[in-house]
C-alpha positions as a Markdown table, in Angstrom:
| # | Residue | x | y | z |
|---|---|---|---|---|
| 1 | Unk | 135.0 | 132.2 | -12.4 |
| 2 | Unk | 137.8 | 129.8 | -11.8 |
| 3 | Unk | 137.8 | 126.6 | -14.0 |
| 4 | Unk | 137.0 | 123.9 | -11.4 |
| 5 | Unk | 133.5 | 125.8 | -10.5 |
| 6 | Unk | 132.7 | 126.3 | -14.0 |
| 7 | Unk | 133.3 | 122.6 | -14.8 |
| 8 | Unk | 131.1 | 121.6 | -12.2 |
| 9 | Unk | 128.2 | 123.8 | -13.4 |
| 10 | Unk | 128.5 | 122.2 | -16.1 |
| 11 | Unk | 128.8 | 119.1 | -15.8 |
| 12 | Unk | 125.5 | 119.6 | -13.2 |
| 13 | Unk | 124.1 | 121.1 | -16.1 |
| 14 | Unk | 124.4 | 118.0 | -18.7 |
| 15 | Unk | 122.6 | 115.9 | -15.9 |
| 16 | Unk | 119.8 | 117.0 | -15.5 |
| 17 | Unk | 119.2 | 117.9 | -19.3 |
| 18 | Unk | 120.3 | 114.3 | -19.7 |
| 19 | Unk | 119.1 | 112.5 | -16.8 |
| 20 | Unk | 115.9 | 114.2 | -16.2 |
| 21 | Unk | 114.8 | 114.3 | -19.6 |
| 22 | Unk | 115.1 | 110.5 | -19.4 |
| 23 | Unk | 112.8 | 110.4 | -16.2 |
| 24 | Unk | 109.4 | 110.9 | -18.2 |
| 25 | Unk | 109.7 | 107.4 | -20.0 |
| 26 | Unk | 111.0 | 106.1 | -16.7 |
| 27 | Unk | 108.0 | 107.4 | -14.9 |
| 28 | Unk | 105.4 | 106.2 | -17.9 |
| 29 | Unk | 107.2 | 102.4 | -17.3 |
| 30 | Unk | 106.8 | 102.7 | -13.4 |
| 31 | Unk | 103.1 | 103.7 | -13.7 |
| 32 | Unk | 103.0 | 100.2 | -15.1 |
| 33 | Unk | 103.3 | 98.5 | -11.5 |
| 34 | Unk | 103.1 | 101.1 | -9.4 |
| 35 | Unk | 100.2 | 104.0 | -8.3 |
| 36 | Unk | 101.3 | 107.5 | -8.7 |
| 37 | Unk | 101.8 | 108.6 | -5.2 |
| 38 | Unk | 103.8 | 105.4 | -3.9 |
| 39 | Unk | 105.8 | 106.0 | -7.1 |
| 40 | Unk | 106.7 | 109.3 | -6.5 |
| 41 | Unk | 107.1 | 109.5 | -3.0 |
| 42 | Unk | 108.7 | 105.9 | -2.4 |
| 43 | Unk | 111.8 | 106.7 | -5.0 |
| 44 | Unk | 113.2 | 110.4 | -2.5 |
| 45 | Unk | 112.2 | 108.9 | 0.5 |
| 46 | Unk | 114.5 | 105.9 | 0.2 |
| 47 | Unk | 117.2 | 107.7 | -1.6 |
| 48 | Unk | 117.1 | 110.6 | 1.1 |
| 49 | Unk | 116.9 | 108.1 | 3.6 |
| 50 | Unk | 120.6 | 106.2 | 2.5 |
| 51 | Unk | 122.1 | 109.7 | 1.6 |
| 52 | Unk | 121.4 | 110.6 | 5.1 |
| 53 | Unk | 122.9 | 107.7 | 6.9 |
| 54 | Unk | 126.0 | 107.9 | 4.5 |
| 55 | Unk | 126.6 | 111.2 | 5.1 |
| 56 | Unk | 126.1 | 110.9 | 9.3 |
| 57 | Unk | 128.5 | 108.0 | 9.1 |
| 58 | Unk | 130.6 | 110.4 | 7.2 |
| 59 | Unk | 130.8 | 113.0 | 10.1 |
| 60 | Unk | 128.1 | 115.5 | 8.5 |
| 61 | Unk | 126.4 | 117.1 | 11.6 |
| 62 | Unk | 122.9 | 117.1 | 12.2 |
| 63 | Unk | 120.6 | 119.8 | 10.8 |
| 64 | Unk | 119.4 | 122.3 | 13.4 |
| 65 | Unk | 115.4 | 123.0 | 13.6 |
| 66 | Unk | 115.4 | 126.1 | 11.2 |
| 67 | Unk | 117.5 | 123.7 | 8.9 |
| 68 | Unk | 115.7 | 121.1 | 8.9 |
| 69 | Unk | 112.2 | 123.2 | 8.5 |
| 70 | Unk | 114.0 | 124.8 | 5.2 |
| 71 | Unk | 115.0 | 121.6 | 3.5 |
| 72 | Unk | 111.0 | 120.4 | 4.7 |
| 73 | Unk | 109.4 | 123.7 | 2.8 |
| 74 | Unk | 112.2 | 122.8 | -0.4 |
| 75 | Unk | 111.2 | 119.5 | -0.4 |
| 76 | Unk | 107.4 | 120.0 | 0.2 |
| 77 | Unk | 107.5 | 122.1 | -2.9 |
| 78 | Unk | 109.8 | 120.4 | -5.6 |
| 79 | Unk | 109.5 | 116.9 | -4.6 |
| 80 | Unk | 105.7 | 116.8 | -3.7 |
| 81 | Unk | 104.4 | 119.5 | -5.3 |
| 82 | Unk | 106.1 | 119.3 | -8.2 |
| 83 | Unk | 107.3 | 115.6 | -8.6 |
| 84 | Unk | 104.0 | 114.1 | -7.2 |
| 85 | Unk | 102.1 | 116.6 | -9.8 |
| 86 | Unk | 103.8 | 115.3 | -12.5 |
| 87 | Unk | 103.8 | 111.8 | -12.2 |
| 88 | Unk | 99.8 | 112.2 | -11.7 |
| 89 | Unk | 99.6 | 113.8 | -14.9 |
| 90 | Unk | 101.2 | 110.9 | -16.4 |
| 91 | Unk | 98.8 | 108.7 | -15.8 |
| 92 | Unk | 96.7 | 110.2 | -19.0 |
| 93 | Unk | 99.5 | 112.1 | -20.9 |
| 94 | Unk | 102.5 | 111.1 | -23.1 |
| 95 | Unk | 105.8 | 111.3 | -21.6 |
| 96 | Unk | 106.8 | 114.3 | -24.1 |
| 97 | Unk | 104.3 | 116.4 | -23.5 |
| 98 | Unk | 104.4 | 116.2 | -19.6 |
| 99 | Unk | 108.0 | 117.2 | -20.2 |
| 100 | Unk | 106.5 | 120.4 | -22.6 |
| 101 | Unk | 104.2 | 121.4 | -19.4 |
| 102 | Unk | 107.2 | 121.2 | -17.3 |
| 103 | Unk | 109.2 | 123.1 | -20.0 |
| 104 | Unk | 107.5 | 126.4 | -18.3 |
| 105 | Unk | 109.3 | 126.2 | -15.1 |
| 106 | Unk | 111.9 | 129.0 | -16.2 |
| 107 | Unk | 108.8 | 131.1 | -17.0 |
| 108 | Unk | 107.6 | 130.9 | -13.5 |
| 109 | Unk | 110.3 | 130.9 | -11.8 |
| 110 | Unk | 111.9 | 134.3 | -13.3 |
| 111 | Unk | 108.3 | 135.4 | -12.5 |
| 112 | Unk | 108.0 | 134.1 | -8.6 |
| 113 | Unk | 112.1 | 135.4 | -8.5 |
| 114 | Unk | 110.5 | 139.2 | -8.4 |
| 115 | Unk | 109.3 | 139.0 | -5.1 |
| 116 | Unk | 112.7 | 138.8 | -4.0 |
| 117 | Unk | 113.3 | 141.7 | -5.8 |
| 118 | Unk | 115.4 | 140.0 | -8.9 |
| 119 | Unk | 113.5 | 141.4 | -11.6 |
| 120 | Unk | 113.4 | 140.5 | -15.3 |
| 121 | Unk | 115.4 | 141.7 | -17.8 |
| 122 | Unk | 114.1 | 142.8 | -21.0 |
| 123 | Unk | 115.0 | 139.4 | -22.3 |
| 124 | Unk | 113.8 | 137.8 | -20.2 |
| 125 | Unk | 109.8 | 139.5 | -20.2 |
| 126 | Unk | 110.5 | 138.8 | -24.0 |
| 127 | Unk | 110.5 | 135.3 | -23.0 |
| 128 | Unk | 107.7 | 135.2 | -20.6 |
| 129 | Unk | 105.2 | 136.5 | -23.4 |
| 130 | Unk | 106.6 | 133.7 | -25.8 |
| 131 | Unk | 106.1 | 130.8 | -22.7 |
| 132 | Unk | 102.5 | 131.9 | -21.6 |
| 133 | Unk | 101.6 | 132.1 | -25.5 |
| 134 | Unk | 102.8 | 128.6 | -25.7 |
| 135 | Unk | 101.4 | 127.5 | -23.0 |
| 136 | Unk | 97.8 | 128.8 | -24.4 |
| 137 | Unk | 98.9 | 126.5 | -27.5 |
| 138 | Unk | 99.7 | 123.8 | -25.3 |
| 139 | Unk | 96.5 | 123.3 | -23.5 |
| 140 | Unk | 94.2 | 123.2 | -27.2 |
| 141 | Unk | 96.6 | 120.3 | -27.6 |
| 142 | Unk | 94.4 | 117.0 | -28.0 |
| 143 | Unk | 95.4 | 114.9 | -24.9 |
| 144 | Unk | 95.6 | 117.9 | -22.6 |
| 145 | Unk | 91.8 | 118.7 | -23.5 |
| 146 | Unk | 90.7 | 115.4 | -23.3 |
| 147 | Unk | 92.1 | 114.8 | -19.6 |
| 148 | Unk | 91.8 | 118.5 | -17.8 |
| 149 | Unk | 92.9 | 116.5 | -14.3 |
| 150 | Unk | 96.4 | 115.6 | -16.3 |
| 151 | Unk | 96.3 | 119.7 | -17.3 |
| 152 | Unk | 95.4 | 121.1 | -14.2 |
| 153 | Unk | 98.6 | 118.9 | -12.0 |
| 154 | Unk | 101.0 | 120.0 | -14.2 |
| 155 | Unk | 100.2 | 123.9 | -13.7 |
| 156 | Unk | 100.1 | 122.6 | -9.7 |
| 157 | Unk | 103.0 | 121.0 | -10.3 |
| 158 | Unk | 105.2 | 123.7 | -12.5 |
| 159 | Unk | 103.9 | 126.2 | -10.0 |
| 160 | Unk | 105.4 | 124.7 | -7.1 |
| 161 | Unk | 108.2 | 124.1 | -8.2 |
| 162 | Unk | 108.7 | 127.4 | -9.7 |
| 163 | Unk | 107.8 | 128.9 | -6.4 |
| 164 | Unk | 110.2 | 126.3 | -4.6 |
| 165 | Unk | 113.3 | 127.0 | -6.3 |
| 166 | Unk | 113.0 | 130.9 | -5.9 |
| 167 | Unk | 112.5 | 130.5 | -2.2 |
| 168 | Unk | 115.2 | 128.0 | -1.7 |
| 169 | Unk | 118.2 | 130.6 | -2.1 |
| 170 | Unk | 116.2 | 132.3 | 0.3 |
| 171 | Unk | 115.9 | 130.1 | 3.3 |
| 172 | Unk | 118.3 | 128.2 | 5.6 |
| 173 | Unk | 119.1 | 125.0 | 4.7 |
| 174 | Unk | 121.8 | 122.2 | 5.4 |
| 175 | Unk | 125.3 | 122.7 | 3.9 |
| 176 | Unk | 126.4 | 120.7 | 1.1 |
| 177 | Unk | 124.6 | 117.5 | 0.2 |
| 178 | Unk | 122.5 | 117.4 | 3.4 |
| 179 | Unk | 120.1 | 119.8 | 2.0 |
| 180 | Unk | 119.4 | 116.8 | -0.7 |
| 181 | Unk | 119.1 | 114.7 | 1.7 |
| 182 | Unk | 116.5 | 116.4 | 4.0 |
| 183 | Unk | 114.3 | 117.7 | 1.0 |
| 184 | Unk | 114.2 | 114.4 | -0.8 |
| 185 | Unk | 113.3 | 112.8 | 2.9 |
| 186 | Unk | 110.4 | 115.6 | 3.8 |
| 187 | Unk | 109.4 | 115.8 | 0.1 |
| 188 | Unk | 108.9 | 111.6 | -0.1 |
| 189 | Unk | 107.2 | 111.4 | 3.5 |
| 190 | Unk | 104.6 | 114.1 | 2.2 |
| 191 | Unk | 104.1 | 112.0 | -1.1 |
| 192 | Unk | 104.0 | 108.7 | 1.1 |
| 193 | Unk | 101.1 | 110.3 | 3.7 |
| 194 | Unk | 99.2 | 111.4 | 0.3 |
| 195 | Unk | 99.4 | 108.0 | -0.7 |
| 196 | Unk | 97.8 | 106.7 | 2.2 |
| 197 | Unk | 95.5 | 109.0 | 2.9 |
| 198 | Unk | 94.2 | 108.6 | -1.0 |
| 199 | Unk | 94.1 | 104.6 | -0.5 |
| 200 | Unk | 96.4 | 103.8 | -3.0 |
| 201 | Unk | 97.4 | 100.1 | -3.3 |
| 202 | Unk | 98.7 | 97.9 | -5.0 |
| 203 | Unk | 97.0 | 94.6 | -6.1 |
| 204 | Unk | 99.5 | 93.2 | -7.8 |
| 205 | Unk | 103.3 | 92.4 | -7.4 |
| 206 | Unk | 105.1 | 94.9 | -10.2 |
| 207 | Unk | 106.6 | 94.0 | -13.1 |
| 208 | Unk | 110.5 | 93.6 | -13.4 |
| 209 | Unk | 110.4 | 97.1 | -16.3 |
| 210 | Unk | 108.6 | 98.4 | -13.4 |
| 211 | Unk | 110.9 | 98.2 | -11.0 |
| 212 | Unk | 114.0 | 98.8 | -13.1 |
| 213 | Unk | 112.5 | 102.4 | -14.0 |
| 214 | Unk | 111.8 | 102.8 | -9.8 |
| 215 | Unk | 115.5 | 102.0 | -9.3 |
| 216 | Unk | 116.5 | 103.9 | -12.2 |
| 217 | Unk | 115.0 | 107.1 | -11.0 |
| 218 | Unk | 115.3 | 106.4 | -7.4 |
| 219 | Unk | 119.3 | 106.2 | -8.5 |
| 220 | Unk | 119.8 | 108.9 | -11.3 |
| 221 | Unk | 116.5 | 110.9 | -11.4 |
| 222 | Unk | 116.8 | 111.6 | -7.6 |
| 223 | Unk | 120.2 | 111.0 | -5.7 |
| 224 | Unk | 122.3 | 112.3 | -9.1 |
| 225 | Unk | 119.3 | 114.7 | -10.9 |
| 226 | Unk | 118.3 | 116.3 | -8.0 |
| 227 | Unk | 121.8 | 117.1 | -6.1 |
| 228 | Unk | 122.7 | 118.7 | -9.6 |
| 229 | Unk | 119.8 | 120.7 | -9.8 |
| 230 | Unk | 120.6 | 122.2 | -6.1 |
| 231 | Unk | 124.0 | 122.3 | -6.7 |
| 232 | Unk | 123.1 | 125.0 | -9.8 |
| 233 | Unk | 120.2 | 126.9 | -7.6 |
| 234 | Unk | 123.2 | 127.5 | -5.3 |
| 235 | Unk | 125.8 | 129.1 | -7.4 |
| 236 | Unk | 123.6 | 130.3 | -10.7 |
| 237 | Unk | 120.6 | 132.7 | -11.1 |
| 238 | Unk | 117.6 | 130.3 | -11.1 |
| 239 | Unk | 116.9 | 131.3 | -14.9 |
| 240 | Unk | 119.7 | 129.1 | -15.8 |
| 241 | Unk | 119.4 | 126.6 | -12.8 |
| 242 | Unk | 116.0 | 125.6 | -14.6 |
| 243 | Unk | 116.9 | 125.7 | -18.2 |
| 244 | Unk | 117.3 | 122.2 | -18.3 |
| 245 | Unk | 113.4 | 123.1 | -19.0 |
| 246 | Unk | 114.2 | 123.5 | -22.7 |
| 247 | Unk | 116.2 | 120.5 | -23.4 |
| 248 | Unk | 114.3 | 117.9 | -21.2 |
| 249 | Unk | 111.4 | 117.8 | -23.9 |
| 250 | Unk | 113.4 | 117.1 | -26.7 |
| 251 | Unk | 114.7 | 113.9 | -25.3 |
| 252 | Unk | 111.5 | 113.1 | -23.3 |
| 253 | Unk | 109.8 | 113.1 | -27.1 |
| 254 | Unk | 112.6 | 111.1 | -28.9 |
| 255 | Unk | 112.5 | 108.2 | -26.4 |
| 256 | Unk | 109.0 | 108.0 | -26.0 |
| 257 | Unk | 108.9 | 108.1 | -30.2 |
| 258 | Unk | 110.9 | 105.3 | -30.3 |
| 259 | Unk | 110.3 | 103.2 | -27.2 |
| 260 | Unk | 107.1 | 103.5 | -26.2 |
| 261 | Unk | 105.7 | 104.4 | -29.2 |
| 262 | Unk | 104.2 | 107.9 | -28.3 |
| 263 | Unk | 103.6 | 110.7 | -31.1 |
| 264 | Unk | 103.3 | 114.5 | -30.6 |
| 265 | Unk | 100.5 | 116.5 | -32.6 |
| 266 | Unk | 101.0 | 119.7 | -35.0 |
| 267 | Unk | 99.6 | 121.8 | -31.8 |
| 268 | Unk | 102.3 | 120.0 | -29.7 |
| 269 | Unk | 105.1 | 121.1 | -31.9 |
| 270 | Unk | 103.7 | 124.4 | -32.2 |
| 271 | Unk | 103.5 | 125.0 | -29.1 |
| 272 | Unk | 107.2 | 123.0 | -28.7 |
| 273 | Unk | 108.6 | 125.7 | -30.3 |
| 274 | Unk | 107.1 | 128.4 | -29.4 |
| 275 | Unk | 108.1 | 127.5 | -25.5 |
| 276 | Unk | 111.7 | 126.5 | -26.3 |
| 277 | Unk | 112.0 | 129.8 | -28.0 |
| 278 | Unk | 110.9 | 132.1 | -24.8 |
| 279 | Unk | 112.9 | 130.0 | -22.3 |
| 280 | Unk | 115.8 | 130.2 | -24.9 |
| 281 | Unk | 115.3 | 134.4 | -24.7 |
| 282 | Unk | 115.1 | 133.7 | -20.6 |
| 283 | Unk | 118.4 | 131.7 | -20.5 |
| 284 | Unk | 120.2 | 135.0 | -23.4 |
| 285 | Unk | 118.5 | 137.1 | -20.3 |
| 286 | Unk | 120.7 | 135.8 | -17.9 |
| 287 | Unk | 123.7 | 135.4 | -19.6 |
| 288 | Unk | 123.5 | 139.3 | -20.5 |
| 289 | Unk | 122.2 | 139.9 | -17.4 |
């Protein structure tokens, strides 16, 4: 691999292990002002909508049908499924240990990346027995048993977009940074129909923290997170693509330590490590692999 791609995957990689590990507490202060829906689905849909109209007015073409029915199924999958599960969950659960749920998405994905016929190493089925044990340890933790609605989205939620990010090197999509652009667009119109059709509203004009952490992940979490995390599902095996998995907790549980005053239990950091250490055989699977 030449230097200039390697640079780039890593650079995409430090994004979203910095950016979207970040997103939790942004999500926690936009919950503040907004419902969860609205949040989730207003944030792509206006970020796909501007990268669309810069990139027309930058000569992209348009995407054909099978295109743009690709980037839909994408976007269906990781922005709704998985974006809109996770910001319901966080309605009841801390910011770190929605990020530990979500830290299963390697598990799932090396799992869903069989029926494509990219089957694990022994490395990675090491890991997979590590992840599910966690995950077992996860759900006796406290505010997961207490709030089984919060459990239950973030399995919907990890399983999308698990299943999403398999099928995505698998379907036809637009080139380049159109493909962001179409998924975040179909992915926030799904999100924005759900949030109509569940009569969300709000009563109140949002806060100005509230709208800062909108703009913050409509900005970084979205338009810069997401691209990267495309970018990688295009060029690397998806075990590594969703390794960010393993780093995103860490920094979801610092900042919400010290900024909104959050604290993870003895099961939590259990079953912390216990997860970290499977997706951490998973990514040593797919270097070796």
């Amino acid at each position: 691999m030449k230097d200039g791609p390697k640079l780039k995957i890593i650079l995409a990689l430090l994004a979203v292990y910095l950016i979207w590990g970040s997103t939790y507490l942004a999500v926690r202060i936009g919950l503040t002002g907004f419902p969860p829906f609205l949040l989730a689905g207003i944030r792509p849909l206006l970020a796909g909508l501007g990268l669309y109209i810069f990139l027309r007015m930058k000569g992209y073409p348009l995407p054909d049908k099978a295109q743009w029915t690709g980037g839909a199924l994408v976007g269906a999958f990781l922005i709704a499924g998985g974006g809109g599960g996770v910001t319901f969950a966080q309605q009841w659960v801390s910011s770190g240990i929605a990020a530990l749920g979500v830290a299963t998405t390697p598990l799932w994905t090396v799992l869903f990346s069989s029926i494509w016929k990219r089957h694990p190493s022994r490395l990675e089925t090491a890991g997979l027995a590590f992840g599910f044990v966690g995950m077992a340890l996860l759900n006796l933790e406290g505010e997961m048993r207490a709030n089984p609605a919060s459990a239950a989205a973030l399995l919907i939620a990890v399983i999308s977009w698990s299943f999403g990010s398999a099928w995505s090197r698998h379907l036809k999509l637009p080139a380049g940074m159109m493909a962001v652009a179409v998924e975040m667009i179909s992915g926030g119109l799904v999100l924005s129909v759900m949030s109509c059709i569940l009569g969300e509203r709000m009563d109140v004009l949002p806060s100005l923290p509230s709208i800062a952490a909108l703009l913050y992940l409509m900005f970084f979490g979205s338009l810069v997170g997401f691209s990267a995390y495309m970018y990688l599902l295009g060029r690397v095996r998806p075990a590594l693509a969703t390794s960010y998995a393993y780093v995103n907790p860490l920094i979801a549980v610092l900042l919400g330590v010290f900024f909104a005053g959050e604290h993870i239990t003895a099961i939590g950091t259990i079953a912390m490590f216990v997860i970290l250490s499977g997706v951490a055989l998973i990514a040593m699977g797919h270097r070796k692999g």
